[in-house]
N, C-alpha and C positions, 0 to 999 in steps of 0.2 A: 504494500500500500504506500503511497507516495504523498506526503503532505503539500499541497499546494498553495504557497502562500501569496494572496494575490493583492495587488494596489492599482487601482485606473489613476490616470493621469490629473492634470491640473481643473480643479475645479470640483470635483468627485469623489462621492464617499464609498464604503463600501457596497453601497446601494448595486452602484455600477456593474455590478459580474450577479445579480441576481437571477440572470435566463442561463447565464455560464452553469452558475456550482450544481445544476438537478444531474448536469450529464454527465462534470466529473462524478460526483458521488454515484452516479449510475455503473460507471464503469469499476468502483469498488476503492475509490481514492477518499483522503478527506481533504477538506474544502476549510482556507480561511480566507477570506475576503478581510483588508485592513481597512480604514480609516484613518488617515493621518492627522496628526495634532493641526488645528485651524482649519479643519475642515468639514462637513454634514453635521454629525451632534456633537464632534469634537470642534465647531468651531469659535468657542470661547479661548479653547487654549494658545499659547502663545507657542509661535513655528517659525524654526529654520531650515535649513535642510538639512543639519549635522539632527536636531530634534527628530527628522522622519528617519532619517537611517537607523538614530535608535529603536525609535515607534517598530520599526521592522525586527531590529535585532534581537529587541525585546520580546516580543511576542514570542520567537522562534525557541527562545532562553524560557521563558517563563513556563511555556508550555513543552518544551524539553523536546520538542520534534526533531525527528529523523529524518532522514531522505528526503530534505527538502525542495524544491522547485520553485524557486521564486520567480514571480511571474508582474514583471512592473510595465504599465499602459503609458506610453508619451511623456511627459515632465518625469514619473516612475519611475521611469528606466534609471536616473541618475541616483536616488537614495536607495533604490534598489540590487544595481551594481558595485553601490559599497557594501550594503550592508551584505552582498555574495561573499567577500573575502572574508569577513570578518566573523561568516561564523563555522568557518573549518569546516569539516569533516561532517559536517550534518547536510551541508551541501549534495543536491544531485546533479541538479543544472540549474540556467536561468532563464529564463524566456523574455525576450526585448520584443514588445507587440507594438510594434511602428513607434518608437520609444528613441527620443536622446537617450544617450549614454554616458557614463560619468568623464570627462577629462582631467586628472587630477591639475587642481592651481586651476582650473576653470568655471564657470558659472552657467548656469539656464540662461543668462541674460548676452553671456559670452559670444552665443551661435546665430543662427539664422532667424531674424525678426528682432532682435535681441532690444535695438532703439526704441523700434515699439513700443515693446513691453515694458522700457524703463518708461516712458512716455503715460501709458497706461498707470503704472505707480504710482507715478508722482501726482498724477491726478486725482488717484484713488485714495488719497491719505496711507497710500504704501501695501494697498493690494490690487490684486491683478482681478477686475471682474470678468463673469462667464463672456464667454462670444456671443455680437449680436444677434439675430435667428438667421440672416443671411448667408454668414461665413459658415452654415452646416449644411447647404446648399451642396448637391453634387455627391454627397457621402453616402448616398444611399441610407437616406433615414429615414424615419415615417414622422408625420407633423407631431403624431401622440410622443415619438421618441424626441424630438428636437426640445419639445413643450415641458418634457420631463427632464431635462439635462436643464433648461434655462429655472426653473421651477424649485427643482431641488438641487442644483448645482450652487456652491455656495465663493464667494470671493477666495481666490486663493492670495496664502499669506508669501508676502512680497521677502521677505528674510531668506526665504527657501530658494528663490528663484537668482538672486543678488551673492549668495553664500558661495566660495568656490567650491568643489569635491574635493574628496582626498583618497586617493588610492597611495596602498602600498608595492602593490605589485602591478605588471602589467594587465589589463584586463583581457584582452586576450588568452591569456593563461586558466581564463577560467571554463569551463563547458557551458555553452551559451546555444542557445537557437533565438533569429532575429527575425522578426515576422514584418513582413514589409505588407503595407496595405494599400495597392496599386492605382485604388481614386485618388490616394489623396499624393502622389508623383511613384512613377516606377521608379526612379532610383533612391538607393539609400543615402542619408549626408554623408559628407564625406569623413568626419570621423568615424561613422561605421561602415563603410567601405574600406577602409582599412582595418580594422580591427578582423574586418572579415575572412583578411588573407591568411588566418591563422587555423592552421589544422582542430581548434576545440571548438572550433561556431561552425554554424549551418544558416543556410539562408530558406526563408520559406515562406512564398511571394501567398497571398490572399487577395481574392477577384473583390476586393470592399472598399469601403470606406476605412477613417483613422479613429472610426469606434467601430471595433469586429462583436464586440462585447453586449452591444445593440443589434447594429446592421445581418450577423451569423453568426450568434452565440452558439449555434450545436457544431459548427463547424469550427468554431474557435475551439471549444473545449477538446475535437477530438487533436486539431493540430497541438494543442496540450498536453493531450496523452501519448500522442505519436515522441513531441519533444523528449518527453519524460521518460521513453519508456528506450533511449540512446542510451550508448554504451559511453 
């Protein structure tokens, strides 16, 4: 049995992977969907992005999990590929689902859009709110799913996004599968096109949008157990 520990991306609580976890748990896995600090009912708490990487590492420690799979959505990717090193041997793989990736000395704000979003900050008293319903255009969503991401999608906290990463080792070094989701551009950015050339990742394109977790949760969940289930 393979613990799944999952986190969606910027703006999103555990709510996120609710059509995902029937099909792992179907398939005989257990299922944890996170909630990161400053965000859905945790979003009183105060968040960085060294904060989410613990929120992860924590969970995994507390609950003492095995063979785990962490599974980080978009903005995720980055607290999620820290917190892959940091908890050894409990590791199975990682799953990057059309996800930045951590660059150690780098930040969420560091990459592509990056002005933007500082832009976005500074307006927002220092957090990033949801997108407006146009920019979900093309993703192959349905009005009820865009309405429920703008609804209960809650501001994400700007610390997290401004904060550098910090790897100790290379990340490539780790066993990764990188799920690219072909609406939202066929190629991957270019720090995971690199990362890619590395014998421990796998690439594994999805005909979706950059919410699979909406748009083909049963098809996500199996390309999950497919990841999982690598040597």
């Amino acid at each position: 049995m393979t613990n799944f520990v999952m986190v969606a991306g910027a703006w999103l609580g555990a709510w996120a992977w609710d059509e995902v976890t029937p099909a792992l748990r179907e398939a005989g896995h257990d299922v944890h969907p996170l909630t990161l600090s400053g965000l859905a009912e945790k979003k009183d708490l105060p968040a960085g992005q060294q904060t989410h990487v613990e929120d992860i590492v924590g969970h995994v420690e507390r609950h003492d999990l095995r063979d785990v799979v962490l599974v980080g959505h978009s903005y995720s990717g980055i607290p999620i590929g820290q917190a892959a090193e940091r908890i050894g041997g409990r590791l199975r793989r990682v799953v990057f689902v059309d996800s930045n990736i951590p660059v150690d000395g780098e930040a969420f704000v560091s990459g592509i859009g990056g002005d933007h979003v500082r832009r976005e900050l500074a307006a927002n008293n220092g957090s990033w709110p949801p997108l407006p319903p146009d920019e979900y255009a093309g993703q192959e969503l349905t009005d009820e799913q865009i309405q429920r991401i703008l609804t209960e999608g809650t501001p994400h906290p700007g610390a997290s996004l401004t904060e550098p990463a910090v790897l100790e080792r290379p990340l490539g070094e780790l066993p990764a599968t990188y799920v690219k989701c072909l609406l939202d551009g066929t190629e991957p950015m270019p720090a995971v096109a690199e990362v890619l050339k590395s014998e421990h990742w796998e690439l594994v394109d999805m005909d979706t949008g950059h919410w699979p977790m909406f748009s083909r949760p049963r098809e996500l969940a199996q390309v999950l157990v497919e990841a999982a289930a690598q040597d």
